[in-house]
VOKOL-274284 format. One record per residue (C-alpha): x, y, z; chain; residue number from 1; residue in three letters. Coordinates in steps of 0.5 Angstrom, whole numbers. Example, Ala and Ser with C-alpha at 12.3 -4.5 7.8 and 13.67 -1.06 7.14 Angstrom:
<east=25, north=-9, up=16, c=A, k=1, r=Ala>;
<east=27, north=-2, up=14, c=A, k=2, r=Ser>;
//
This chain:
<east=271, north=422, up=127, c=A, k=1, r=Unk>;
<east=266, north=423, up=133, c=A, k=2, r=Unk>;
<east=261, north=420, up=129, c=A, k=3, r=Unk>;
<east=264, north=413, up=129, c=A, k=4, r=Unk>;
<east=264, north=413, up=136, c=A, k=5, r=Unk>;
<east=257, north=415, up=137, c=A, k=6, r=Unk>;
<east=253, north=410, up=133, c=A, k=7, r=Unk>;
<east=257, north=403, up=137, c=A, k=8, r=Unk>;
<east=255, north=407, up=143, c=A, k=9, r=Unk>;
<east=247, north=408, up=141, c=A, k=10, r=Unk>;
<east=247, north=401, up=140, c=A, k=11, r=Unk>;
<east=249, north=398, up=146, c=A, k=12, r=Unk>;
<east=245, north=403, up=150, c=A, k=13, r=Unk>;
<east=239, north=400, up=145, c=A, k=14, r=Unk>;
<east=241, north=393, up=146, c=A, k=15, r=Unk>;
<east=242, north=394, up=154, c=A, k=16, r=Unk>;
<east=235, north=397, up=154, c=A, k=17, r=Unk>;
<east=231, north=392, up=151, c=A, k=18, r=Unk>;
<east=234, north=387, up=155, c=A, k=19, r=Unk>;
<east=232, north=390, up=162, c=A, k=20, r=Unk>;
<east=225, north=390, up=159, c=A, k=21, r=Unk>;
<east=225, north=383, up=158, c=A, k=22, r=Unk>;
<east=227, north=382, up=165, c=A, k=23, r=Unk>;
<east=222, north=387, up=167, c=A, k=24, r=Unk>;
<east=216, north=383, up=163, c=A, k=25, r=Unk>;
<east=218, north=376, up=166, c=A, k=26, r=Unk>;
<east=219, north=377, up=173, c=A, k=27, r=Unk>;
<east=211, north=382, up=171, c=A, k=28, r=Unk>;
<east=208, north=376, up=169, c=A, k=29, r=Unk>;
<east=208, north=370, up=174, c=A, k=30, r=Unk>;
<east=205, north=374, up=179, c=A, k=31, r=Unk>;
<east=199, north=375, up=174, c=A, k=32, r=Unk>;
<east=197, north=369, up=174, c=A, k=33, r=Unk>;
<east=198, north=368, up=181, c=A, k=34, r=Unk>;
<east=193, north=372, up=183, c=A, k=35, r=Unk>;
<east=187, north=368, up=179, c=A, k=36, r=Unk>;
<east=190, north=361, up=183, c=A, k=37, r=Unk>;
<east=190, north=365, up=190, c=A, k=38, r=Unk>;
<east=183, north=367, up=188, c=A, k=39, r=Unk>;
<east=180, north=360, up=187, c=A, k=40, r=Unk>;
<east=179, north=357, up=193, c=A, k=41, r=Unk>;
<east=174, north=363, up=195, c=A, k=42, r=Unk>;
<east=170, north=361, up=189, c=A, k=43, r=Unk>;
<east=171, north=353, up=191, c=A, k=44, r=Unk>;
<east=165, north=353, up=195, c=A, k=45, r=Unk>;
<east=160, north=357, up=192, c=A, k=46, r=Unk>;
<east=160, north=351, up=186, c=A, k=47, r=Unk>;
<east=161, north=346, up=191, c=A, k=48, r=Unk>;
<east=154, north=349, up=194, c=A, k=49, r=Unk>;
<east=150, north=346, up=189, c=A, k=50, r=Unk>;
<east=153, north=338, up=188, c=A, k=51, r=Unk>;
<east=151, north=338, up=195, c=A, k=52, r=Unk>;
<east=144, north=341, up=195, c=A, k=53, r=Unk>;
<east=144, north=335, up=189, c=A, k=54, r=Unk>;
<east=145, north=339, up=184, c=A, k=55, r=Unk>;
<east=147, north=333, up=177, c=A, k=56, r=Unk>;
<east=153, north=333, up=174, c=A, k=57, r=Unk>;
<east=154, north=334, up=167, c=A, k=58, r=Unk>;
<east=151, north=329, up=163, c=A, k=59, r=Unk>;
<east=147, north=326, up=169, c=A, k=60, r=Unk>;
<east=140, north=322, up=167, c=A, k=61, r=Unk>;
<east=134, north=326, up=171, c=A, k=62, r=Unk>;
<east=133, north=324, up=178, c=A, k=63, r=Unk>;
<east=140, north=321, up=179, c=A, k=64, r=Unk>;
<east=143, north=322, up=185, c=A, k=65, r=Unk>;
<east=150, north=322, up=187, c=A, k=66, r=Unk>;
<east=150, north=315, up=188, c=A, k=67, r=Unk>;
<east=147, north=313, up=183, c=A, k=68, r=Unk>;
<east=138, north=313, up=180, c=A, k=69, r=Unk>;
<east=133, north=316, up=185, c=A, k=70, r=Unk>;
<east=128, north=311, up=182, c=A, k=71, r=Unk>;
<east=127, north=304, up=182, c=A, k=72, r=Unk>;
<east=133, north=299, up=177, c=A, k=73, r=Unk>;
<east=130, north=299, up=169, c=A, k=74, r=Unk>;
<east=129, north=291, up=168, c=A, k=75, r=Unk>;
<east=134, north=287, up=164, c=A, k=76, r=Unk>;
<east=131, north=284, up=158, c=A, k=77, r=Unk>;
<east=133, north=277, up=158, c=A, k=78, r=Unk>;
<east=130, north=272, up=153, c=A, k=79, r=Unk>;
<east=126, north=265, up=157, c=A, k=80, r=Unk>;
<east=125, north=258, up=156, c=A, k=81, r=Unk>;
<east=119, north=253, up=160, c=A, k=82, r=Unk>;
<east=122, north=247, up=164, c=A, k=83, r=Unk>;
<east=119, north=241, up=160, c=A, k=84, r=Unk>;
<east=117, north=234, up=162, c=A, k=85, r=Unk>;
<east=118, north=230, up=156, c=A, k=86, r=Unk>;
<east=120, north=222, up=154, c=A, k=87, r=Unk>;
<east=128, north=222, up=154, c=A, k=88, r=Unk>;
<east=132, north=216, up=152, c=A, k=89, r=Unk>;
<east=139, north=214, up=154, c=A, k=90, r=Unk>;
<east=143, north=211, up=149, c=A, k=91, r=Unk>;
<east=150, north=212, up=145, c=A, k=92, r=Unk>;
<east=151, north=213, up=138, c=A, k=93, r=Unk>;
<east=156, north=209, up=133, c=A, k=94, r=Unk>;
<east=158, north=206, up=128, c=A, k=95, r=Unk>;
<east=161, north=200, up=125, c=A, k=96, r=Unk>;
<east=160, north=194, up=120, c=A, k=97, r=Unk>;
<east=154, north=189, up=118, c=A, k=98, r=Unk>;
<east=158, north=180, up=118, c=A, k=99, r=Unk>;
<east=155, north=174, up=117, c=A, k=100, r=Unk>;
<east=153, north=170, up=122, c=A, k=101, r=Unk>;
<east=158, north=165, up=119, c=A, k=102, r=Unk>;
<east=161, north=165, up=114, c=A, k=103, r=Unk>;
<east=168, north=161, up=111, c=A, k=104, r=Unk>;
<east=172, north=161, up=104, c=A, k=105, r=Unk>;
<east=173, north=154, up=102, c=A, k=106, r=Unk>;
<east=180, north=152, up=101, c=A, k=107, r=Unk>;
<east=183, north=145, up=99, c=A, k=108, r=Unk>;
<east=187, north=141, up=105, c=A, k=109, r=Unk>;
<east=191, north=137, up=99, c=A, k=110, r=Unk>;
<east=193, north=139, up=92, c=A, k=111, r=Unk>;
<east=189, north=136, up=86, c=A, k=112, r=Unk>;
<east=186, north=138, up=81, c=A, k=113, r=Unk>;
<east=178, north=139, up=81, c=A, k=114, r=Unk>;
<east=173, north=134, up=77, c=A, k=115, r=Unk>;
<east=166, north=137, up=81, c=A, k=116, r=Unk>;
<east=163, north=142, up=82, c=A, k=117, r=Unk>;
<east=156, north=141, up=85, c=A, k=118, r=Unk>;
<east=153, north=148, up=86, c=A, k=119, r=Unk>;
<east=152, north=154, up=81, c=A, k=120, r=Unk>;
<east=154, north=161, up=85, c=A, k=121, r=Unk>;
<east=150, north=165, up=89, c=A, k=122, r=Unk>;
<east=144, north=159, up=90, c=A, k=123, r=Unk>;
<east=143, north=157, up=97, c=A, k=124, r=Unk>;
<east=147, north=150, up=99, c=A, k=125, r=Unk>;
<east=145, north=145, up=105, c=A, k=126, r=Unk>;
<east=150, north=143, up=111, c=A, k=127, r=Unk>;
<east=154, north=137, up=109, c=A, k=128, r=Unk>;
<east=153, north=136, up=102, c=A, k=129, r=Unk>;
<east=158, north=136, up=97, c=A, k=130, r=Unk>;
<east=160, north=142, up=93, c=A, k=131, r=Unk>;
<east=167, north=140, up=90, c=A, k=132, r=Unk>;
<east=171, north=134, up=88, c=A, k=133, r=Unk>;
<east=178, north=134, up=86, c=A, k=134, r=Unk>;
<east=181, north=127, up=81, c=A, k=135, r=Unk>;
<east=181, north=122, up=87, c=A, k=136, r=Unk>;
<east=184, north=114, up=82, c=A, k=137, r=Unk>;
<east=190, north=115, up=87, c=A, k=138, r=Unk>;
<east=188, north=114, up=94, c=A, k=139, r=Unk>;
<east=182, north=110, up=91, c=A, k=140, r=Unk>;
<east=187, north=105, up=90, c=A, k=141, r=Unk>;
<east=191, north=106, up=95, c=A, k=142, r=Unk>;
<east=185, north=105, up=99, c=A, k=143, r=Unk>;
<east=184, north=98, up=96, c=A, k=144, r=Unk>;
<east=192, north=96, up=96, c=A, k=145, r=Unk>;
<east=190, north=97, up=104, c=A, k=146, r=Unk>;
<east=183, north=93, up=104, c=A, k=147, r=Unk>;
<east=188, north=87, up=100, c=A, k=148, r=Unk>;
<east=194, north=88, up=106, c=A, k=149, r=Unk>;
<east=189, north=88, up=112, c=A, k=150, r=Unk>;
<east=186, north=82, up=109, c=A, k=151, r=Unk>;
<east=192, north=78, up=108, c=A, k=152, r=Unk>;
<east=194, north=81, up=117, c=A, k=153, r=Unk>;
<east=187, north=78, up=119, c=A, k=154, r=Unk>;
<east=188, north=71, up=116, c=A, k=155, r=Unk>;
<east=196, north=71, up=119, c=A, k=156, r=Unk>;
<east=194, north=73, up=126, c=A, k=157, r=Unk>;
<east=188, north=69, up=126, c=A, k=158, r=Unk>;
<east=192, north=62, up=123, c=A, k=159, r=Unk>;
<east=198, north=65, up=129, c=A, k=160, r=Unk>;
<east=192, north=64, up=134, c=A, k=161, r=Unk>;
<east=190, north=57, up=132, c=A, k=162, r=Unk>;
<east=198, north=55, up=132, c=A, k=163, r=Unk>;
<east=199, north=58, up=138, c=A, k=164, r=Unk>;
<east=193, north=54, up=142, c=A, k=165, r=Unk>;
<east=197, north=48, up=139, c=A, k=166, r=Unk>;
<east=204, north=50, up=141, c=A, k=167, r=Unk>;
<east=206, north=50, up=135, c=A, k=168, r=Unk>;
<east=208, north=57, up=134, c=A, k=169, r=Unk>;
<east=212, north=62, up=139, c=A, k=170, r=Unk>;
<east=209, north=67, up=142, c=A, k=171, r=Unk>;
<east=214, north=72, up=139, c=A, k=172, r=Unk>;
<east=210, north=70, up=133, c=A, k=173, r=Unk>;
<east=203, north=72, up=134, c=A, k=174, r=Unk>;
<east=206, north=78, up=138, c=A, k=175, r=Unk>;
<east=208, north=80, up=130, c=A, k=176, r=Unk>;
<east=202, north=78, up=127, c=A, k=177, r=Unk>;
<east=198, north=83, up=132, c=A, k=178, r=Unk>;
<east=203, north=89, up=129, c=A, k=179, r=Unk>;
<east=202, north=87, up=122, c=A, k=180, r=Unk>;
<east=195, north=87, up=123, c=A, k=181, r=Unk>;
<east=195, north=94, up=126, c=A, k=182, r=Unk>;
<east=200, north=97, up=120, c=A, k=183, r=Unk>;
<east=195, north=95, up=115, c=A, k=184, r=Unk>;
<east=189, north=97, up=119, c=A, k=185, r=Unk>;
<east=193, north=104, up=119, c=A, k=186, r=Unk>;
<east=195, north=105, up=112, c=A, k=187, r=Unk>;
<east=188, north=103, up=110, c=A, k=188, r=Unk>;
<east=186, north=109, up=116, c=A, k=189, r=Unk>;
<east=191, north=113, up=112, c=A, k=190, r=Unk>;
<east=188, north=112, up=105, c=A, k=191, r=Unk>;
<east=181, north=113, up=106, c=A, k=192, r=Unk>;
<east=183, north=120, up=110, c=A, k=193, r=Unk>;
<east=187, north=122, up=104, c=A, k=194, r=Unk>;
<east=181, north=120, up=99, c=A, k=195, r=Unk>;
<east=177, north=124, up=104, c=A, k=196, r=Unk>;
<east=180, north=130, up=103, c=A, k=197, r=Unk>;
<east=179, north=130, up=96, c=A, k=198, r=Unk>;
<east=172, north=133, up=97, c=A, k=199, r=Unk>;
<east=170, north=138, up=101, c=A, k=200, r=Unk>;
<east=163, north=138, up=103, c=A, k=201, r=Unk>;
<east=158, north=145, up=106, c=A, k=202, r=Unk>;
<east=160, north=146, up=114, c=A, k=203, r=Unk>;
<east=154, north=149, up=115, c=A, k=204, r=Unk>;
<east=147, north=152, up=112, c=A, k=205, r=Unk>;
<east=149, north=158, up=107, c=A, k=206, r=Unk>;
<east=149, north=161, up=100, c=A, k=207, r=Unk>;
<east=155, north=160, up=96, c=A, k=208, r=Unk>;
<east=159, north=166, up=94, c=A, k=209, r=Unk>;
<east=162, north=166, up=86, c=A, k=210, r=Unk>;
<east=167, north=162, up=85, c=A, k=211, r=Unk>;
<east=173, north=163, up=83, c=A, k=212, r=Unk>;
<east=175, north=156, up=80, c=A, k=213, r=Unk>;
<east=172, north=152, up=73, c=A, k=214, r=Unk>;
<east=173, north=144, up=73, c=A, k=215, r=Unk>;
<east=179, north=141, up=71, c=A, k=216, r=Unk>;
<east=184, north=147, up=75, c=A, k=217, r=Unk>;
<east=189, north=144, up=78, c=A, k=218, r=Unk>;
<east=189, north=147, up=85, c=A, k=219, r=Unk>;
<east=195, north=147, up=91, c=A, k=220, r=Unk>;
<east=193, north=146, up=99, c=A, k=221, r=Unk>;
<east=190, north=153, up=101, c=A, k=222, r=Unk>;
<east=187, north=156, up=94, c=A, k=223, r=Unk>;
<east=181, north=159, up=94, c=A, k=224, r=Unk>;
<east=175, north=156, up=91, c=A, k=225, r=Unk>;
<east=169, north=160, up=94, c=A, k=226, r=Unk>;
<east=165, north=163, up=99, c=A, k=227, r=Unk>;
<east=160, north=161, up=105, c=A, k=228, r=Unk>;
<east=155, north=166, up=108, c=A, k=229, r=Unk>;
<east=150, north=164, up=113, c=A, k=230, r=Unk>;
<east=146, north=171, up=112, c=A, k=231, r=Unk>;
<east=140, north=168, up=116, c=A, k=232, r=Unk>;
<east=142, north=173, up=122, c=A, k=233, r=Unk>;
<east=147, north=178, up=121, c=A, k=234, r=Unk>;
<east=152, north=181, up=126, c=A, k=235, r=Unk>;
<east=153, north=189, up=127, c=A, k=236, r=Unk>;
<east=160, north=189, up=130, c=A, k=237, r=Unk>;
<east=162, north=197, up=133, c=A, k=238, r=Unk>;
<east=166, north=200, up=139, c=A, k=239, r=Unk>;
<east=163, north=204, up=144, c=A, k=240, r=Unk>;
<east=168, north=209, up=149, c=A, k=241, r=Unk>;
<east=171, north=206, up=155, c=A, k=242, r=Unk>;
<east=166, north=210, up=159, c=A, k=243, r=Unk>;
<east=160, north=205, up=157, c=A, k=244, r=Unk>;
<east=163, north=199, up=159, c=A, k=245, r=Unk>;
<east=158, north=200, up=165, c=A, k=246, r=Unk>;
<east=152, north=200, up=161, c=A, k=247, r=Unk>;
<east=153, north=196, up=155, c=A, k=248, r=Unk>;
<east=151, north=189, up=156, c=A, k=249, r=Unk>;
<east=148, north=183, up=152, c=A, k=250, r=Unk>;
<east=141, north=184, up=152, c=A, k=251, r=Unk>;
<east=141, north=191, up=150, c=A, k=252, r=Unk>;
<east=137, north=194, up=145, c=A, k=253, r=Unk>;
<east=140, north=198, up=139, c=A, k=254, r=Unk>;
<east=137, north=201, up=132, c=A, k=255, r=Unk>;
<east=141, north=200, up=127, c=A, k=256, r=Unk>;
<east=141, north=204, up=120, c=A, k=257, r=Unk>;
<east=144, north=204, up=113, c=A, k=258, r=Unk>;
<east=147, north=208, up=108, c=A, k=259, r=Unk>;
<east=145, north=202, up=103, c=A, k=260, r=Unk>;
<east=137, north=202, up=105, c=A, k=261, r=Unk>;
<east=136, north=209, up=107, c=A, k=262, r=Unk>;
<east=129, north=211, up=111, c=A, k=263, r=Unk>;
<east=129, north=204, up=114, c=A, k=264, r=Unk>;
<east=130, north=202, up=122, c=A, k=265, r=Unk>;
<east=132, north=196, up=124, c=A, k=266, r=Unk>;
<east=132, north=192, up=131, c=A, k=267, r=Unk>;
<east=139, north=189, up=134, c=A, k=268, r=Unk>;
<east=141, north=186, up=141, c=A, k=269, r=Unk>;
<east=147, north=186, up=143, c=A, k=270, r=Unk>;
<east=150, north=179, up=144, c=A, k=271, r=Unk>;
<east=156, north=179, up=146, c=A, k=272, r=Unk>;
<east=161, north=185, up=149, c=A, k=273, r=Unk>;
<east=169, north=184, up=148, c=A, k=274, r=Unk>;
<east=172, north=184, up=155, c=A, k=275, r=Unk>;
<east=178, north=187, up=152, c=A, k=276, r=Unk>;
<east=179, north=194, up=151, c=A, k=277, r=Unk>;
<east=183, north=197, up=146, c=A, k=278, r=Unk>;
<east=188, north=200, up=150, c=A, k=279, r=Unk>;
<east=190, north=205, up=143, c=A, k=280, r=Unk>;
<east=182, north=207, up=142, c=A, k=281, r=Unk>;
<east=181, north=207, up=149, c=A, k=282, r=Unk>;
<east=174, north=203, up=146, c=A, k=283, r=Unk>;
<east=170, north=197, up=147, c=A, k=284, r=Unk>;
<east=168, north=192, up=141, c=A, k=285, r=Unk>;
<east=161, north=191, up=142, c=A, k=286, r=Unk>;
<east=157, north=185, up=138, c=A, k=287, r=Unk>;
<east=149, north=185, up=136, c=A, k=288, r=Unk>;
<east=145, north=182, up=132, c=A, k=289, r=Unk>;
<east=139, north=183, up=126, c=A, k=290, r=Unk>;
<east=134, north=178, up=124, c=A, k=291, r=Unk>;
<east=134, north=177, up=117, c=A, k=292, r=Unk>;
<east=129, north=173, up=115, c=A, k=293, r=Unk>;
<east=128, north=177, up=108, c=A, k=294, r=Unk>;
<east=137, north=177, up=106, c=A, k=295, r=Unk>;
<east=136, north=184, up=105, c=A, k=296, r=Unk>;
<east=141, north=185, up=110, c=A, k=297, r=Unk>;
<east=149, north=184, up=106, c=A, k=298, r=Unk>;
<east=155, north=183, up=110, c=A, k=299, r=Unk>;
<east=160, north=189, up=109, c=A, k=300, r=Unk>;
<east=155, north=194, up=110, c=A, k=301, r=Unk>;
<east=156, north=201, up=114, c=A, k=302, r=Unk>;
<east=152, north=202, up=120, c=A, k=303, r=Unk>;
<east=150, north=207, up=124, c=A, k=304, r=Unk>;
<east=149, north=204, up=131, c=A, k=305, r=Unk>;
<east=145, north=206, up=138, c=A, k=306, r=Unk>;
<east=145, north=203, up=143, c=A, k=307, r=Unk>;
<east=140, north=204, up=148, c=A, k=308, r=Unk>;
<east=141, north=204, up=156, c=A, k=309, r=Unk>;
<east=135, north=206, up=159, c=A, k=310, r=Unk>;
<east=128, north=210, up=158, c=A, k=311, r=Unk>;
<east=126, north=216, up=162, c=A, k=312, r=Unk>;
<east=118, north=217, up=160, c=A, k=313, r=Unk>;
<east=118, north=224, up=164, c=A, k=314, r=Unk>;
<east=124, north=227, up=164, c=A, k=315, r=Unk>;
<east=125, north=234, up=165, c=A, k=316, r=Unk>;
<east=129, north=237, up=160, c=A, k=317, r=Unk>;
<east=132, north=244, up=159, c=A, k=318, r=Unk>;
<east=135, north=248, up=153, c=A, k=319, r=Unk>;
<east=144, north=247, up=154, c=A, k=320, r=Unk>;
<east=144, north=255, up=154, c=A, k=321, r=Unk>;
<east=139, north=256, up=159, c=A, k=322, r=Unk>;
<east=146, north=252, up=163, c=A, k=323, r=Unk>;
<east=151, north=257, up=167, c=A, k=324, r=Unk>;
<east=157, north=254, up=169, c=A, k=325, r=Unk>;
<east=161, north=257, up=175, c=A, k=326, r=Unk>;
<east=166, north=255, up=179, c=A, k=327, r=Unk>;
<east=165, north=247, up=179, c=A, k=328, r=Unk>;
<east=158, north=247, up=179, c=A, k=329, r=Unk>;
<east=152, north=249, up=175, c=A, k=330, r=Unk>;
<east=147, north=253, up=176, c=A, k=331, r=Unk>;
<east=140, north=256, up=172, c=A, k=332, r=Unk>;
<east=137, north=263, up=173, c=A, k=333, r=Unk>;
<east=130, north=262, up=174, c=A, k=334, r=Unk>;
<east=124, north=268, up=174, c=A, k=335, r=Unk>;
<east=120, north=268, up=180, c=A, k=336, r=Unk>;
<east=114, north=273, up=183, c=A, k=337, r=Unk>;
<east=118, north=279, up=184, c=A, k=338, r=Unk>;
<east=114, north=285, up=190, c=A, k=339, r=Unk>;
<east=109, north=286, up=184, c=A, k=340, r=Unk>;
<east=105, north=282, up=182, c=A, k=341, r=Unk>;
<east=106, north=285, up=175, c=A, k=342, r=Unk>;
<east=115, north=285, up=176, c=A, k=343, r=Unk>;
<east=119, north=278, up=175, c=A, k=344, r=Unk>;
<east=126, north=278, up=179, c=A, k=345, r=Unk>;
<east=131, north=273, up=177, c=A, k=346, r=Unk>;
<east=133, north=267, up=182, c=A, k=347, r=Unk>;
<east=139, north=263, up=182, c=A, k=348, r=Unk>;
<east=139, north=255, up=183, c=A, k=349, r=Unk>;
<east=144, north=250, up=183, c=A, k=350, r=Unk>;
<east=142, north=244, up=178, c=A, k=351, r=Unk>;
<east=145, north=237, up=177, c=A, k=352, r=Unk>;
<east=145, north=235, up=170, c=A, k=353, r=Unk>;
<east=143, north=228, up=167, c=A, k=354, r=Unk>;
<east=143, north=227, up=160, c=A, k=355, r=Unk>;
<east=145, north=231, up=155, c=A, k=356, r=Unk>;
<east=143, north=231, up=148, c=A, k=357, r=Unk>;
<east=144, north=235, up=142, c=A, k=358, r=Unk>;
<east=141, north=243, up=144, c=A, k=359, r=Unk>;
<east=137, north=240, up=151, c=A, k=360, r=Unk>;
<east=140, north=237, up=157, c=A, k=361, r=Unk>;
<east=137, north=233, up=162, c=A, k=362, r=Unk>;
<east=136, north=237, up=169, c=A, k=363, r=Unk>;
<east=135, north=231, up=175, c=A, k=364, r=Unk>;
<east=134, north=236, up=181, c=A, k=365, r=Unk>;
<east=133, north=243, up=181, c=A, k=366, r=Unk>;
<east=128, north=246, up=177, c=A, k=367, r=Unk>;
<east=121, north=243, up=176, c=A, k=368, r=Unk>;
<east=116, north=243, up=170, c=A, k=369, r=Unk>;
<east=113, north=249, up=168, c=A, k=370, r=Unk>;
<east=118, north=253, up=171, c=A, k=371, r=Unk>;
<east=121, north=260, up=167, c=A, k=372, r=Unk>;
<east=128, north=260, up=166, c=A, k=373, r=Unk>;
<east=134, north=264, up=162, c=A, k=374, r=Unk>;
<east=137, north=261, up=155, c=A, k=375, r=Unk>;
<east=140, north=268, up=154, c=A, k=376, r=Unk>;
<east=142, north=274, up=157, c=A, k=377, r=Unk>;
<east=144, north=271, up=164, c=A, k=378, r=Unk>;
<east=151, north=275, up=165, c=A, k=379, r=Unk>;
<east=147, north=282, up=165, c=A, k=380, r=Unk>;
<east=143, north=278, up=172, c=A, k=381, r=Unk>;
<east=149, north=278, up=177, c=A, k=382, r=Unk>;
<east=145, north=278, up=183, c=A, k=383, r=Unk>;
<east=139, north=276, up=185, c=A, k=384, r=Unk>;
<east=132, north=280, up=185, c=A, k=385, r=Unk>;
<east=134, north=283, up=179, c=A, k=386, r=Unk>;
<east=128, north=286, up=175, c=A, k=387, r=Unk>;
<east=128, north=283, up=169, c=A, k=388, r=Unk>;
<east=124, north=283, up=162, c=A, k=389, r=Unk>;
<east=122, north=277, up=157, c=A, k=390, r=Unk>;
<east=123, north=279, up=151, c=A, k=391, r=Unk>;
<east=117, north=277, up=147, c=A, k=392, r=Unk>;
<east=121, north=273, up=140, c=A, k=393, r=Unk>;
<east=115, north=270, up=138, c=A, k=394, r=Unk>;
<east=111, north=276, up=136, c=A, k=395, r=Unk>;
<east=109, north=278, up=129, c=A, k=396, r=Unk>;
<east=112, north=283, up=126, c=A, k=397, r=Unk>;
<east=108, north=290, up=125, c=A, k=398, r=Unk>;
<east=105, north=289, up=132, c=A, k=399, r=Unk>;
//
């Protein structure tokens, strides 16, 4: 029976014990590790000893210091440009379309049927000459009724005038004579416009289109018949940005090219500009014209049109990637001597821009011809006197 009791005791004791060690080993252990922290301030100064005598950090280049290298800054390799001097011409380019400098369809003014046509397509017509003429027997007799009718008034008021110089007549009746007269001349007036508008005549120097019409078709007010193109002179008619309407007045000259003619350049000048702008494209109708002596030139056609403002023989142009902009202005970054005659530095300079053109920009004061500026690697300069090296991208390979 005492054996049932001693075995609960012994593992009570066992259990207490190991406990005790736990709390033993845990209040052991902090003071341990306080003992190395109260010593580091002791070895603090012997590794700061050696940073300020200059020692280097890890991973410090050779020769640098603590605020950075000992020796001179390394050069910035840049990529460089020459400031040229070239003949640079202001113009705008556009498009627009080819039209005759006259040009009209003709149509009747009165229905009839067409008896005539005296001009074979395509052939060129002179100005007043016949081209169509329509059934005319009706006014024709019209017109011979009228020239009986005022025969007969002018006989009337002329015998009304003898009567009247006799008293044998009232006034009332030379009065009615008068305005029977007048009736005839105006129904005859009637009957020869009439008969007029049955034939249609060239209204100007042109070639006829094709026509559209045979002989005998009967043809109601408005059809119509064929074309009339005086394509002598043609105009170009294109639209230039609001911008331009400075620049662009008659007189100038412009080059105009055609898909239909590739390789050729012809020469315009501007004839008119429309004094409206269009308030939906915000541009200018501008009007030129193009001899065409040799009606190579069609209405209709696609051209490509530039207007030219002006000619600078000796403008001074740069690369556009040699421009920097910052802050509402532009600069360049020049190369200039440095102390030796052997280092170049870098220098910013303000410019004012002229004319652009695709890849080159037109500097009006700045820089002068000869000069080195830039086009890449400006944003490694941020300051002036840089040290700078030219990267040579033109060498061979192999060297």
């Amino acid at each position: 029976m005492a054996s049932k009791f001693i075995y609960p005791v012994i593992a009570v004791v066992g259990i207490a014990a190991a406990s005790g060690a736990a709390w033993w080993y845990q209040r052991k252990s902090p003071a341990r590790t306080e003992a190395p922290a109260a010593s580091a301030p002791a070895a603090a100064p012997a590794a700061a000893g050696p940073l300020g005598a200059g020692a280097q950090p890890p991973g410090a280049p050779a020769g640098a210091g603590p605020s950075g290298p000992s020796g001179p800054a390394r050069p910035v390799a840049v990529e460089v440009a020459k400031v040229q001097v070239a003949r640079l011409v202001d113009d705008a380019q556009a498009v627009g379309s080819l039209r005759s400098r006259q040009g009209v369809m003709l149509r009747p003014e009165v229905s009839g049927r067409v008896t005539q046509l005296n001009f074979r397509d395509g052939e060129r017509v002179l100005k007043g000459q016949l081209l169509v003429q329509f059934d005319d027997q009706l006014p024709q007799a019209q017109i011979k009724q009228s020239l009986a009718e005022l025969s007969i008034a002018q006989a009337n008021h002329k015998r009304n005038q003898e009567l009247l110089a006799q008293n044998f007549v009232s006034q009332r009746s030379l009065d009615e004579s008068a305005a029977n007269l007048e009736v005839a001349q105006a129904k005859l007036a009637l009957a020869r416009a009439t008969a007029e508008r049955l034939r249609i005549f060239a209204p100007f120097d042109a070639i006829a289109g094709i026509r559209s019409v045979n002989v005998g078709d009967y043809l109601k007010d408005g059809t119509d018949i064929v074309n009339l193109e005086d394509i002598d002179a043609v105009f170009v008619d294109y639209r230039l940005p609001e911008r331009f309407q400075g620049k662009v007045k008659p007189g100038l000259k412009a080059t105009v090219e055609l898909d239909a003619l590739p390789g050729r350049k012809f020469e315009a000048r501007v004839q008119a500009v429309d004094p409206l702008i269009d308030a939906n494209g915000r541009s200018i109708g501008v009007r030129a014209t193009i001899p065409n002596r040799d009606l190579q030139l069609r209405p209709g056609m696609f051209a490509r049109v530039s207007t030219v403002f002006g000619v600078r023989e000796r403008a001074t142009i740069l690369p556009e990637e040699a421009i920097v902009p910052q802050g509402g202005k532009v600069f360049v970054i020049k190369l200039v001597p440095g102390a030796d005659q052997d280092t170049l530095v870098s220098q910013r300079v303000e410019v004012k821009l002229g004319i652009r053109r695709p890849g080159q920009v037109e500097i009006v004061e700045g820089v002068k011809d000869g000069e080195t500026v830039v086009i890449a690697g400006q944003q490694r300069l941020q300051r002036d006197g840089s040290p700078v090296r030219v990267l040579e991208l033109n060498r061979p390979s192999g060297n």
